[in-house]
C-alpha positions in Angstrom: 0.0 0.0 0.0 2.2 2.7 -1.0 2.1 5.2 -3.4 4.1 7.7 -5.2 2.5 11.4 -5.3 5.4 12.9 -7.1 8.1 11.8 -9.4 9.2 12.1 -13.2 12.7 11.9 -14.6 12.7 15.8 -14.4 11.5 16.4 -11.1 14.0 17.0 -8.0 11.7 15.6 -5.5 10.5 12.0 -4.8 7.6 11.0 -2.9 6.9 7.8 -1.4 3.7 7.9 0.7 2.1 4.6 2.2 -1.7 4.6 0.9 -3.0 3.1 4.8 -6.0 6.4 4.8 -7.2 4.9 0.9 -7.2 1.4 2.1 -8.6 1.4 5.5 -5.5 0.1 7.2 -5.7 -1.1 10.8 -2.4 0.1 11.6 -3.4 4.0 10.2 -2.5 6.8 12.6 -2.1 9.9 10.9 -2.8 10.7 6.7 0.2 10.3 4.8 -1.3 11.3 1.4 -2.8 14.3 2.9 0.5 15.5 4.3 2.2 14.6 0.8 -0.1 16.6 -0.9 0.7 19.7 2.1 4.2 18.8 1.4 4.4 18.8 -2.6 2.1 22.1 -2.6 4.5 23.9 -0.2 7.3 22.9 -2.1 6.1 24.7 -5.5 4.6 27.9 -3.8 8.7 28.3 -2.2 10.4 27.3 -5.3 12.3 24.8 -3.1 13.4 22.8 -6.0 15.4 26.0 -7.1 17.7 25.8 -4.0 19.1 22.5 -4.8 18.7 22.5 -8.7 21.2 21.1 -10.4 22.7 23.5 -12.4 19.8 22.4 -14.6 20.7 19.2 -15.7 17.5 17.5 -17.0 16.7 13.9 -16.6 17.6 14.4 -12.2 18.8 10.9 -12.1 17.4 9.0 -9.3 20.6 9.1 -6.9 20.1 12.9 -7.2 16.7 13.1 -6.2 15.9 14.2 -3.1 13.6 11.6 -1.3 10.8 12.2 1.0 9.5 9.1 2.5 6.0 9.2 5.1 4.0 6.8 6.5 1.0 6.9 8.8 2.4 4.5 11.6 5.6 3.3 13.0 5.6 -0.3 10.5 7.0 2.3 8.0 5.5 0.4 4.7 6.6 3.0 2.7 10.4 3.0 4.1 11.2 6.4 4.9 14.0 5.3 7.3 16.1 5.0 4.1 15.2 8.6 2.4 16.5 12.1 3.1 13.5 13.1 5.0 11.5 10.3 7.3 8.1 11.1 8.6 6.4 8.5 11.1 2.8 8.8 12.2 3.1 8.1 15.9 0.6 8.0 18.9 2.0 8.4 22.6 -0.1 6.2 24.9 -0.7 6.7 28.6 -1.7 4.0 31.5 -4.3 4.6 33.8 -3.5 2.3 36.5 -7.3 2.3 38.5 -8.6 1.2 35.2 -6.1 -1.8 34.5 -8.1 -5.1 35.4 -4.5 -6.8 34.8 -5.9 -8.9 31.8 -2.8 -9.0 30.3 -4.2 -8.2 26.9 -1.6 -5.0 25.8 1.1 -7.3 26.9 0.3 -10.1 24.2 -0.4 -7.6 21.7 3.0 -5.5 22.3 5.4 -6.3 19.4 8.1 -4.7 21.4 7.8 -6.4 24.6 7.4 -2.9 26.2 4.6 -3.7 28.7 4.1 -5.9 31.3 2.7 -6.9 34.6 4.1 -5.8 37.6 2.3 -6.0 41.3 1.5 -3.4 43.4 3.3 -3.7 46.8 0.7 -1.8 48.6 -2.1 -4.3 48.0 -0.7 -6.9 45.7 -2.9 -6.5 42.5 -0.9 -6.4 39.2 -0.8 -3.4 36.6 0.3 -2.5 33.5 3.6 -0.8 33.4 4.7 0.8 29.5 8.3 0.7 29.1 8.6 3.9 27.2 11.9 3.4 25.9 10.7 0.3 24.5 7.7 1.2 22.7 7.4 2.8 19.2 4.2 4.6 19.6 2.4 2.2 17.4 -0.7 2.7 19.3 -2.1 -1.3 19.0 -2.3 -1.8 23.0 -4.9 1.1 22.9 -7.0 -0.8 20.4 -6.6 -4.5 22.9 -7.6 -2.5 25.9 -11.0 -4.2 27.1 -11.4 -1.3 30.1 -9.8 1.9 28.1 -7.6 1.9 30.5 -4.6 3.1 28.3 -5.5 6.2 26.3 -3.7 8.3 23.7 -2.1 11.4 24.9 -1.0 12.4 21.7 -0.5 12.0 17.9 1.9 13.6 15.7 4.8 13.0 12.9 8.2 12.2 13.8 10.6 13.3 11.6 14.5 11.9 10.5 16.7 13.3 8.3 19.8 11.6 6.3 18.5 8.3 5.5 20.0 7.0 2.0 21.1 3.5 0.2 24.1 3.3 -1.8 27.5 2.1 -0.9 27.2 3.3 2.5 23.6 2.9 3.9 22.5 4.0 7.0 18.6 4.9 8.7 17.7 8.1 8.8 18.2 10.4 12.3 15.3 11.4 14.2 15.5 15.1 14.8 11.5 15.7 16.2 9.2 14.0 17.5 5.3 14.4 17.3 4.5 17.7 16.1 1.6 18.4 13.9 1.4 18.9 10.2 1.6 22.5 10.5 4.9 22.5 12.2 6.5 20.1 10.0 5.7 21.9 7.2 7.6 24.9 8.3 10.4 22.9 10.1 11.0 21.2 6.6 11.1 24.7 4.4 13.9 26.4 7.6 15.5 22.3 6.6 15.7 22.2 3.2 16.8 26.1 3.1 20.2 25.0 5.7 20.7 21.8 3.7 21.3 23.8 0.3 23.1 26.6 2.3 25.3 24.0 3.5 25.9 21.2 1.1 29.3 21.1 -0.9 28.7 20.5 -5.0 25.9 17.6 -5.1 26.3 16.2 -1.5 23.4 14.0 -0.3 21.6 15.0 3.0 23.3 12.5 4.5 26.9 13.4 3.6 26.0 16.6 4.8 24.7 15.3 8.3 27.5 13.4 8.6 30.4 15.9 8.2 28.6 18.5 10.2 27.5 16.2 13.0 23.6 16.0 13.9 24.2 18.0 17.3 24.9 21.1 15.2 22.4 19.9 12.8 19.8 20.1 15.5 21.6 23.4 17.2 21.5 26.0 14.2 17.9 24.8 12.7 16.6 24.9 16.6 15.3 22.0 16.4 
């Protein structure tokens, strides 16, 4: 269930967007198309593809491009860990202990292994406990909850910069997490403005990440 909203030889930007909002899937947190088409719409109104342009040349070929991969949930169908910029529908959960009837039903669902049962000391009864560093904000123990007892305490995109394949691969580098489509947006156009000040002849996002070091990455955009 992907898709690709934007593309063509002569286009600088490449979109891969998992299609989870046109299919009904299970897993959907947040729109992925519908921030694509944000995204690709922001993009022409600030002539970004100007800033990183290269010097014209027409076919862009596809090592060139600049990739944009989003996807509405943590699964990441649409594998934007590998692209210069990775957006991740995420949902941040919260336990309500009173409400836990210790069925153990978030604990079989969890993928992660990030919750479990754990007893209370005051009056032995057991309790789910989230392991946040564990968990990947996928948002399924919210759905296997009988009692409601955890909730969601918040949606948003995550976003990673400097993923890429090649002779060299690496995952992209989270940067933010959970922020609405509205900050994105605008975190993405200060981004793409410092990558093209930055870059040396046709680097990659990635090269330029690397040299500069994502602490001053994260430092001069304020991010």
């Amino acid at each position: 269930m992907i898709e690709n909203l934007a593309g063509g030889s002569n286009s600088l930007f490449e979109f891969k967007a998992c299609a989870g909002a046109k299919y009904a899937c299970p897993n959907l947190i947040l729109d992925s198309q519908e921030l694509a088409s944000k995204l690709e719409k922001q993009l022409a109104e600030e002539d970004l593809a100007s800033l990183l342009d290269y010097q014209g040349t027409k076919p862009i070929l596809p090592h060139l491009k600049f990739k944009i991969g989003i996807a509405g949930c943590p699964n990441g169908c649409s594998r934007p860990q590998i692209r210069d910029l990775s957006i991740l529908g995420r949902m941040r959960v919260e336990m309500i202990v009173d409400d836990c009837v210790s069925c153990g039903e978030c604990v079989e669902v969890c993928k992660e292994e990030a919750i479990e049962l754990k007893s209370n000391n005051t009056n032995d009864c057991q309790y789910a406990v989230i392991d946040n560093s564990k968990c990947l904000d996928c948002g399924e123990c919210v759905k296997s909850c009988p009692t409601e007892a955890i909730k969601v305490k918040d949606k948003g995109w995550s976003l990673g910069i400097g993923g890429k394949m090649g002779r060299h691969p690496q995952f992209a580098t989270e940067v933010v997490d959970l922020i609405d489509s509205e900050v994105l947006l605008a975190k993405l156009s200060k981004l793409l403005k410092y990558y093209a000040k930055q870059r040396q002849d046709k680097e990659k996002l990635a090269l330029v990440l690397n040299r500069l070091g994502i602490n001053r990455f994260k430092e001069d955009l304020n991010f």
